[in-house]
Structures are given as structure tokens and as C-alpha cells.
N, C-alpha and C positions, 0 to 999 in steps of 0.2 A: 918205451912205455910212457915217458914223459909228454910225448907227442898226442895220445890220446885225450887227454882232458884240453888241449887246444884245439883239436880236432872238433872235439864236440862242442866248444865254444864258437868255432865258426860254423860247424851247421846249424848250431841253437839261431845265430844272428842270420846267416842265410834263410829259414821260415822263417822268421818274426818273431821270435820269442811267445811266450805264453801269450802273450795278450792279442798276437793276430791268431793263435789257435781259438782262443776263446772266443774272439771276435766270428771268425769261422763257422764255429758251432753255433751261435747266434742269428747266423746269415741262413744258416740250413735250416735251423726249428723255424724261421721266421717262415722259409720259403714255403715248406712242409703245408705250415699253418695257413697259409694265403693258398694254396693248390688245394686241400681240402675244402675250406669257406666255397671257394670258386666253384669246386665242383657238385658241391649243396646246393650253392646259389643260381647253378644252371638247370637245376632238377625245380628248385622249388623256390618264387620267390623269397616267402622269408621260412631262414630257417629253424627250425626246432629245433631247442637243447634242453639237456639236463644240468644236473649239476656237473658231472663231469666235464662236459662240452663246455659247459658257462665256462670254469674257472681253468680250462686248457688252453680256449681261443678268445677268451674276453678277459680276462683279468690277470692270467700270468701274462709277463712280457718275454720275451719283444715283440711290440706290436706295431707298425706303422698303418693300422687301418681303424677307422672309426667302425661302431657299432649298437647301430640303434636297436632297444632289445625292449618287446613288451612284455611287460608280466600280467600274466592275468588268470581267468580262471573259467575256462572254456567248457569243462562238463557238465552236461546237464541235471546232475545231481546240485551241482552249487548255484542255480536257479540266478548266474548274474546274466539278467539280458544288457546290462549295457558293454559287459565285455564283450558280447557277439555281434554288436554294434560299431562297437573299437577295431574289431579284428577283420569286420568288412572293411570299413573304410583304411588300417593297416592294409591289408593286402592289394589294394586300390594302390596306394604309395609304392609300397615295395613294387608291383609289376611295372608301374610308369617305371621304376628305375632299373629295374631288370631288363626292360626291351626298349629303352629311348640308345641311340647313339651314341650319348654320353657314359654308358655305365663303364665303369672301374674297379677295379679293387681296393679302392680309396674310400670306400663305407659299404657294411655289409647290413642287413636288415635279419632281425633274430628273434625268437619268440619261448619263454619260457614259462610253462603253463605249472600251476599252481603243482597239481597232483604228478605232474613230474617232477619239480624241480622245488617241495615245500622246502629243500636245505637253502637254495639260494634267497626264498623269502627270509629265511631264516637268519642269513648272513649280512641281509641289506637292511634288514631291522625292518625288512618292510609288512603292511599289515591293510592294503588294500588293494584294490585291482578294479580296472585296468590301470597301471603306471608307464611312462614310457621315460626310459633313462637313455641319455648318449652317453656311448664310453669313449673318449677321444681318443686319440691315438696316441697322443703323447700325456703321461697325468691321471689324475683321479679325477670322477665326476665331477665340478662344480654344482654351486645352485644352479645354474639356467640350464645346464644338463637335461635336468628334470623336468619334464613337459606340466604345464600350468594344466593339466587337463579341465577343472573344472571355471576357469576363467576362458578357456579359449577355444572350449569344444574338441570332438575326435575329429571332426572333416578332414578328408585328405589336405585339404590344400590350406589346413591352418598347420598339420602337422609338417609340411612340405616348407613352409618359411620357415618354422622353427629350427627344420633341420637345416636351412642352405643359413640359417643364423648362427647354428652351434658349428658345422662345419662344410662352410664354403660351399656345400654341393646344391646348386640350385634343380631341381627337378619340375618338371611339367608333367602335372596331374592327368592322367587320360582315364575317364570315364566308360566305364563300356556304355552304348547306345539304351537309351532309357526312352523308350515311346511313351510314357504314360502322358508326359504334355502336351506333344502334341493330338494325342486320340482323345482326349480332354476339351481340347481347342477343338477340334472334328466336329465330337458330340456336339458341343454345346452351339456351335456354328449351322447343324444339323436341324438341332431342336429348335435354333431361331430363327429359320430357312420354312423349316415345317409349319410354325406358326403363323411366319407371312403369309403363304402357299394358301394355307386352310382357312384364316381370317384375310385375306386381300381386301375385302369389301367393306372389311370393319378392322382400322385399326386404333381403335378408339383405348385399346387397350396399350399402348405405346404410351399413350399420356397419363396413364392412371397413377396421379401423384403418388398414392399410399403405395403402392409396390417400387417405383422408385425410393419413397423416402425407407424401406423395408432393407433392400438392399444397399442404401447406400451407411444405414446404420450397421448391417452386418458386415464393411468394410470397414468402417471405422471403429468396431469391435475387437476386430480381427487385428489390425495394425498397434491400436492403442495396447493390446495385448500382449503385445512383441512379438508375433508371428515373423513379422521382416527379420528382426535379428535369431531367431532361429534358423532362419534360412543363412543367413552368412557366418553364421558359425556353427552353424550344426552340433548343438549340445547335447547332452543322455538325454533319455526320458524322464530316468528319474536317478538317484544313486541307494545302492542296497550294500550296507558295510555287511563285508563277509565273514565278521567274527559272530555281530548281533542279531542279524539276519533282519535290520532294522531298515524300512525303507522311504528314503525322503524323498517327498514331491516339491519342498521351499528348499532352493538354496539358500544359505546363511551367509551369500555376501550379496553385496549391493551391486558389484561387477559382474554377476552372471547371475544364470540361469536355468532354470531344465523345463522342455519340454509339457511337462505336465503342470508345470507354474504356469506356465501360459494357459491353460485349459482351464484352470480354475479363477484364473485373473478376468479371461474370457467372460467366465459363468458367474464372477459377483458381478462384476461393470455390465452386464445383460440385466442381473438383476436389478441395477438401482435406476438400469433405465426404465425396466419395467416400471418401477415404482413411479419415477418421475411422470411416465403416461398415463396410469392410472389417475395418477394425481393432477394433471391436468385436463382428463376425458370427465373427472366428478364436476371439474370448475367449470368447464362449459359445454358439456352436453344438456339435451333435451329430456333425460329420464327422469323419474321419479326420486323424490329427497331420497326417499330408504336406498335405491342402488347406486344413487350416488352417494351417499354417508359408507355405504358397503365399501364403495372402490374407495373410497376415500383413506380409510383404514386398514387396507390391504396396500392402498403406495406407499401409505406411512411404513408400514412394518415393512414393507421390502425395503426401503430406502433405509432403513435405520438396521436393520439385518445384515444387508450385504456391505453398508458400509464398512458399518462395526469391524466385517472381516478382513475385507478391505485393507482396512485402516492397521487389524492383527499384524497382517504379512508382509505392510510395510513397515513395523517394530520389529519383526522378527529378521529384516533385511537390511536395516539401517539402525545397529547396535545404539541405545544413547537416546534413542527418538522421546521428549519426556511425554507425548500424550496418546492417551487412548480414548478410545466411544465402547462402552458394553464388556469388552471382551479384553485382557490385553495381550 
């Protein structure tokens, strides 16, 4: 009888005592967890969760795999179009990383939409959408976790640094095939082919300063706008907070932008040029006083109108600014 309790001291020490069983059960939930992800991730690039799933495979440990997860708020009852915006250009990411060479079970892509998963809004104290959070492998979120969305735009391929910045995995964005620029290029190559074609005899209209200087102001409208930096960062149109149902066309920093800022930055700087040509077609054209004193007072008012607002939205973007014209 004596013999038993040393017996069982050497098979305790032969397993490994508690700490390799524990260790053990740790190795299997892990494995568990990494063969389900896997087998989501080969159905569907990113995948959907609940609350359940969130706090199974994202937030309990053991976890040795990143996991980039957007929250957002997808049904068309909650009227957000810039999360259907986020979640095209998301799924753009996730498939580069689903079907490039490189993929692994070293970061998985995951999406938890409002009206299924309001407990996890709820847990993260969070209170907007779209967000995109990395859960690292090892750790709690930091700041940089959390995607800068409205300094740095949804574009795949800003969300694609961010991630190969939070964990290592570099990815290469692939695009599905988009003709629109080149049938663009077509047309307008078409239309300046046809022109030739139909006037050959007279192309007196190639020199027509006014339609040069026409469109070389609508390029310069269009840039001074920030149209170029929409294109490289591909920002919302506009942001609609989903508790207010309030919806902004100004961003409120000075480092971005949205979409619909540009269209209206467009439409004052069109109008104060208006003004400016009004205002110099009364000073030297050949009309009569009365329609020139007309135009005269119609450049004025535009140029002091559109400035004014002008001038608004850049106090409302560069906090501090001490001056205003009209409006502040």
C-alpha cells in the first residue's frame, strides 16, 4: 500500500505534471480555433461574426493569429452609405489575401455588423461605423490598432499598409478589371477623331483660345479642389453618425477630407471666378454703361458670396483661424 502514492508520483512526473496537461488543453482549443477560422476563410473571404464568435475566436485566448475585424453597419434600414463603401473596398483586401501565395493563418479578416453583433458595439464602447480594429495576436488593441479611417481614407491599398504596419503581413492589392478608363479614353479619342474627320477643311476651331482657356480653368478647378487627393486616398463621400442621423459634407480636420468637400470647394472657387470675369468683361468690353454697371454688380456679389463661404470652411477646418468675411 505504501507503494501507491509513489507510484502515482512517478506517473504524475512521467505526463508532466498539471502544467503540460494544461499546457495541452491550450494546444487543442488553439488548434480547434485556427481549423474553424480556416475553414470560414476558405468559404468566405471575410468572415462574419456575432457576439458569440467575436468573444470565442477574437478575444478569449489562446490566440497566436491576428485579426482584422470591421464593424459596421450594413442594413439598409440604417441608411450608412459610407459603410457600403468600406465593405467594397474591405472585401477587395481580404480577397487579395485570401487568394495571393502568401496567405496563412497568421491574420484572419472578420466583419461584425451592427444588428448582429449590437453587444460587441456595446463592449468596445463603440458608437460609430465603419471602424476597423486589429486584434494582435499577442495583447490588447493599442492606439494604432485602430484604423485612422477618416485621415486616411477606406481604399484598399491604404488599409493594406496599415495592416502590413500593425502586423508584418504585407499584401498586394488586386483589383478586379474596371474598363471604365479606358472606354473613356475610347470615347473621347472617338469624339476627337470624328471632329477631325467632319471638319478636315476647317480646323480653325483647334485654335479657339476661349474653349482652350474653358477647359484649362475647369482643370484647374478640379485639382485646386483636391480631386487628385481623393484619388489617392480614396475618402467617404460624406460621414452620417449613426446615433444622430446627422450628416457631414466638412470634415473638421485640416488633415482630411470627404468627397463632397471637394464638390462644394469646386462650386465656391467656380463661383468667385465667375465673379472675377464678370468683373473684368464690364472693365473692357464694348456694351452699353447700364450692362456693364449690371455685370459689374453681379461680380461683386459673387466674389464676396462665394468667398465669404470659402473663407467659412476654412474656419471650420483650421480650428483658431481669428478672421472672417460675412459669415463665420
Amino acid at each position: 500500500m505504501a507503494a501507491l502514492p509513489v507510484l502515482a508520483l512517478v506517473l504524475l512526473l512521467a505526463s508532466g505534471g498539471p502544467g503540460a496537461a494544461g499546457q495541452k488543453r491550450k494546444e487543442m482549443v488553439l488548434s480547434e480555433k485556427v481549423s474553424q477560422l480556416m475553414e470560414w476563410a476558405s468559404k468566405r473571404s471575410v468572415i462574419r461574426m456575432n457576439g458569440d464568435k467575436f468573444r470565442r475566436l477574437v478575444k478569449a485566448p489562446p490566440r497566436n493569429y491576428s485579426v482584422i475585424v470591421m464593424f459596421t453597419a450594413l442594413q439598409p434600414h440604417r441608411q450608412c452609405v459610407v459603410c457600403k463603401q468600406a465593405d467594397e473596398e474591405y472585401q477587395i483586401l481580404a480577397n487579395s489575401w485570401r487568394y495571393s501565395s502568401a496567405f496563412t493563418n497568421k491574420i484572419f479578416f472578420a466583419m461584425v455588423d451592427f444588428d448582429e453583433g449590437s453587444d460587441v458595439f456595446q463592449m468596445l464602447n463603440m458608437n460609430s461605423a465603419p471602424t476597423f480594429i486589429n486584434f494582435p495576436a499577442k495583447g490588447k488593441p493599442k492606439r494604432g490598432d485602430t484604423y485612422e479611417l477618416q485621415v486616411r481614407g477606406f481604399a484598399a491599398e491604404q488599409l493594406a499598409r496599415w495592416v502590413a504596419d500593425r502586423t508584418d503581413v504585407n499584401i498586394r492589392v488586386i483589383r478586379p478589371p474596371n474598363y471604365a478608363g479606358p472606354l473613356m479614353l475610347g470615347l473621347l479619342l472617338a469624339v476627337i477623331g470624328g471632329l477631325v474627320y467632319l471638319r478636315g477643311s476647317n480646323l480653325d476651331f483647334l485654335y479657339n483660345k476661349t474653349g482652350w482657356a474653358f477647359a484649362a480653368l475647369c482643370f484647374v478647378l478640379a485639382m485646386t479642389s483636391g480631386q487628385m487627393w481623393n484619388h489617392i486616398r480614396g475618402p467617404p463621400y460624406a460621414h452620417k453618425n449613426p446615433h444622430t442621423g446627422q450628416v457631414n459634407y466638412i470634415h473638421g480636420s485640416s488633415q482630411a477630407q470627404f468627397v463632397a468637400e471637394t464638390h462644394i470647394v469646386l462650386l465656391f472657387n467656380g463661383g468667385v471666378t465667375l465673379g472675377m470675369v464678370l468683373l473684368h468683361e464690364a472693365a473692357t468690353s464694348d456694351m452699353d454703361v447700364g450692362k456693364r454697371k449690371i455685370m459689374c454688380i453681379a461680380g461683386i456679389g459673387l466674389v464676396v458670396l462665394f468667398f465669404s463661404w470659402l473663407l467659412s470652411v476654412f474656419r471650420s477646418k483650421y480650428h483658431g483661424y481669428p478672421y472672417s468675411f460675412l459669415m463665420s
